[in-house]
C-alpha positions in Angstrom: -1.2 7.8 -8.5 -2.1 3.9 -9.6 -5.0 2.8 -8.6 -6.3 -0.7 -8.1 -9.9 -1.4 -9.1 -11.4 -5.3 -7.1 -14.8 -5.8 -8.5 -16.8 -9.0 -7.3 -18.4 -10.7 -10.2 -22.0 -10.0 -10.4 -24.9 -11.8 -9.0 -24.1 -15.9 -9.9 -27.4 -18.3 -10.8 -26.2 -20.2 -7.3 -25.8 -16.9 -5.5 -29.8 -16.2 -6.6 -30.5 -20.0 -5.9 -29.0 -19.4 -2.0 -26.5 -22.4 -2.8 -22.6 -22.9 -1.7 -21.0 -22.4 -4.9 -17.3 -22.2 -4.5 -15.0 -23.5 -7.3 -17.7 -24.8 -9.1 -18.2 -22.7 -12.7 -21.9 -21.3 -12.6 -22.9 -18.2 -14.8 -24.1 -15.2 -14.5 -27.6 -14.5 -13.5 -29.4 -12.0 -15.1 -29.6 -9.3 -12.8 -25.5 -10.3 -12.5 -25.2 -9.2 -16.0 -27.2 -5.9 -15.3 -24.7 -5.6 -12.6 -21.3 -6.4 -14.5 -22.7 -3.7 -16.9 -23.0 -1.1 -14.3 -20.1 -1.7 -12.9 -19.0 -0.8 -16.3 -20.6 2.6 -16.7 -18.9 3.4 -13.0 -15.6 2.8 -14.2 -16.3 5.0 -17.7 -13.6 7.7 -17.1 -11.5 5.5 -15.4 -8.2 4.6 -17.6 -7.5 0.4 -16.9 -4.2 -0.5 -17.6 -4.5 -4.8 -17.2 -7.0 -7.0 -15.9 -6.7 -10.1 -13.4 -9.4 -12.1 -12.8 -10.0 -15.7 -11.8 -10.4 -18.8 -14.0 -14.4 -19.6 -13.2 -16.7 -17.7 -15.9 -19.0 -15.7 -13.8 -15.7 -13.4 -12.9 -14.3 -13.3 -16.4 -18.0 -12.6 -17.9 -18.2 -9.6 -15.7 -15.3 -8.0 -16.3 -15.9 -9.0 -20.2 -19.5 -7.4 -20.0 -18.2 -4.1 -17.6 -15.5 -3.8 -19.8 -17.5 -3.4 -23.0 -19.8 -1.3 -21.4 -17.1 0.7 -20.7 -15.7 0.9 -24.4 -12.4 1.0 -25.1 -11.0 -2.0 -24.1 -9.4 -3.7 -26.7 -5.8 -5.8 -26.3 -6.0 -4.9 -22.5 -3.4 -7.3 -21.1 -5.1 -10.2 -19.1 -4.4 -12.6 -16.8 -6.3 -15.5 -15.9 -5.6 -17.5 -12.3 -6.9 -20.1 -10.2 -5.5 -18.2 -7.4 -8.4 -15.5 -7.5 -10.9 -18.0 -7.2 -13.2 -18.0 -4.7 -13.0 -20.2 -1.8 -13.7 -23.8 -1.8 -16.3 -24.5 0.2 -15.8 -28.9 -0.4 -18.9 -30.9 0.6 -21.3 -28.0 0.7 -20.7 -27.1 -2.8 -23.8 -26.9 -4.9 -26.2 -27.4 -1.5 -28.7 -24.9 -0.6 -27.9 -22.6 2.5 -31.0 -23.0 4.4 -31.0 -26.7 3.8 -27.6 -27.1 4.8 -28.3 -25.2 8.0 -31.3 -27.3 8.5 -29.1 -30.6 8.5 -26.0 -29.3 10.3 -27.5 -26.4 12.6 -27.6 -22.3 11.8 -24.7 -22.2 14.0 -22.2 -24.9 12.6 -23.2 -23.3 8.7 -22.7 -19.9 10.3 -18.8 -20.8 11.6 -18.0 -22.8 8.3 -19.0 -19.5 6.6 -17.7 -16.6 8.6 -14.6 -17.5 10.6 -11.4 -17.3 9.4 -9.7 -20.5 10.0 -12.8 -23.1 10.6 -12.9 -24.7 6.8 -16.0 -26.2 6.2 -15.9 -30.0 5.5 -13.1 -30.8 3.0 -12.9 -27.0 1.9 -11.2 -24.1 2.4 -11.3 -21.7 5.1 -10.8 -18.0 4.2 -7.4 -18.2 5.8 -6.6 -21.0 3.4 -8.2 -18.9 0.5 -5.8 -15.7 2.1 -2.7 -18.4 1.7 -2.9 -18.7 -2.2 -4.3 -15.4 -2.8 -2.2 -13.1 -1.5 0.9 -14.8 -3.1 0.0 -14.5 -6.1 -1.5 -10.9 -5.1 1.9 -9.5 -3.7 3.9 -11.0 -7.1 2.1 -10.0 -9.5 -0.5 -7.4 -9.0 1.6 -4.7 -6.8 4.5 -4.9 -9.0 2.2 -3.1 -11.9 0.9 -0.4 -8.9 4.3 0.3 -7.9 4.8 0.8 -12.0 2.2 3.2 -12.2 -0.6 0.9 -14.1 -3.8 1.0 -13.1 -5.3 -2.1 -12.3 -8.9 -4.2 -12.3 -9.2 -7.5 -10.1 -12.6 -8.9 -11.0 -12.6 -12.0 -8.3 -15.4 -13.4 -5.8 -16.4 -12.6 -2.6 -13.8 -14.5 -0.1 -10.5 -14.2 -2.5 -11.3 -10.4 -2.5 -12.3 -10.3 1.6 -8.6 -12.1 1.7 -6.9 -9.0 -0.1 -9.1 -6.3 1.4 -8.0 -7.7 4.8 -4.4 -7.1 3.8 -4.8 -3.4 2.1 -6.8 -2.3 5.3 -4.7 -4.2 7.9 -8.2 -6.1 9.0 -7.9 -8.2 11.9 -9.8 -12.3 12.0 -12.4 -10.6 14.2 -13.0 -7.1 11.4 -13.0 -9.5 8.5 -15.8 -11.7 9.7 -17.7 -8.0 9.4 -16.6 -7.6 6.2 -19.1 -7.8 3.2 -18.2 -7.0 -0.5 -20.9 -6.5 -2.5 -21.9 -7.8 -6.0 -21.1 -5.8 -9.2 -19.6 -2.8 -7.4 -16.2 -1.3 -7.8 -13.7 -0.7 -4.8 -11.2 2.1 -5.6 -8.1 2.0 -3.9 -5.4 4.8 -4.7 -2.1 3.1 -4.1 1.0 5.1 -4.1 4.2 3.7 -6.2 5.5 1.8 -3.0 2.1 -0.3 -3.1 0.8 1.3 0.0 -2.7 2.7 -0.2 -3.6 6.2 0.6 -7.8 6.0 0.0 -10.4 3.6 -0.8 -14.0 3.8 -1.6 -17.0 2.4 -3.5 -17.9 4.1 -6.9 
């Protein structure tokens, strides 16, 4: 059975600095790198058949640094897209969190970040990241399950909350739960209609 491997890029300089970072291209941290290269060992004896991932670096130096941790990588067919990129977040790009809740209250920060449909000021709300990410999900990434390939997503936190939301039928209020972590790899065994029969963190 396919199986479709999402994998959160590792730890970002901003995520360590507590700061908004959206669409704006920050590397790797260092412990980010450790994790992109666990996330590697993890998916050892796993065979990857293509690679999507988004256009900012700190997702395609993950899946570089998992994937040579991994060995046996080379020519894997890739494709890079601005519609796995994480979610805008507009003015509070590049502010720190606890500043930002300082100046516009814990609760208003707390609604720009969680809620579905709320988009922080001239950003994106998850629903609007959900509207260009799934798209581009249900075009081009199921029609390589339903052919058999298995398949690594190496996105960001809110573009991969969007497709996790659709593969496990999440509703606005489950979502807002819903945390992906840094550097590790969700499994989901699809079968070759696309639908998923298991999921589960390696």
């Amino acid at each position: 059975m396919p199986k479709l491997i999402l994998l959160r890029h590792g730890e970002s300089q901003w995520n360590l600095e507590n700061r908004f970072t959206g669409w704006v291209d920050v590397p790797l941290s260092p412990k980010g790198e450790q994790e992109a290269k666990r996330a590697g060992e993890l998916l050892k004896d796993m065979p990857i058949d293509k690679l999507y991932t988004s256009v900012l670096q700190r997702a395609i130096n993950t899946a570089k640094l998992a994937l040579e941790t991994r060995g046996g990588n080379n020519g894997l067919p890739t494709e890079y897209d601005q519609a796995l990129n994480e979610r805008h977040y507009g003015d509070l790009q590049g502010l720190n969190k606890a500043e930002t809740a300082k100046q516009y209250g814990a609760e208003q920060v707390h609604i720009w970040r969680r809620s579905y449909d709320i988009q922080p000021p001239n950003g994106e709300s998850l629903k609007d990241t959900a509207a260009r990410t799934l798209p581009y999900f249900n075009e081009k990434i199921i029609p390589d399950i339903k052919a058999g390939k298995n398949v690594l997503v190496v996105a960001h936190g809110n573009s991969l909350r969007s497709i996790v939301m659709s593969l496990d039928n999440l509703t606005r209020e489950q979502v807002i739960e819903l945390n992906i972590p840094t550097g590790v790899p969700l499994v989901y065994e699809m079968d070759n209609e696309g639908k998923v029969l298991s999921s589960k963190y390696l």
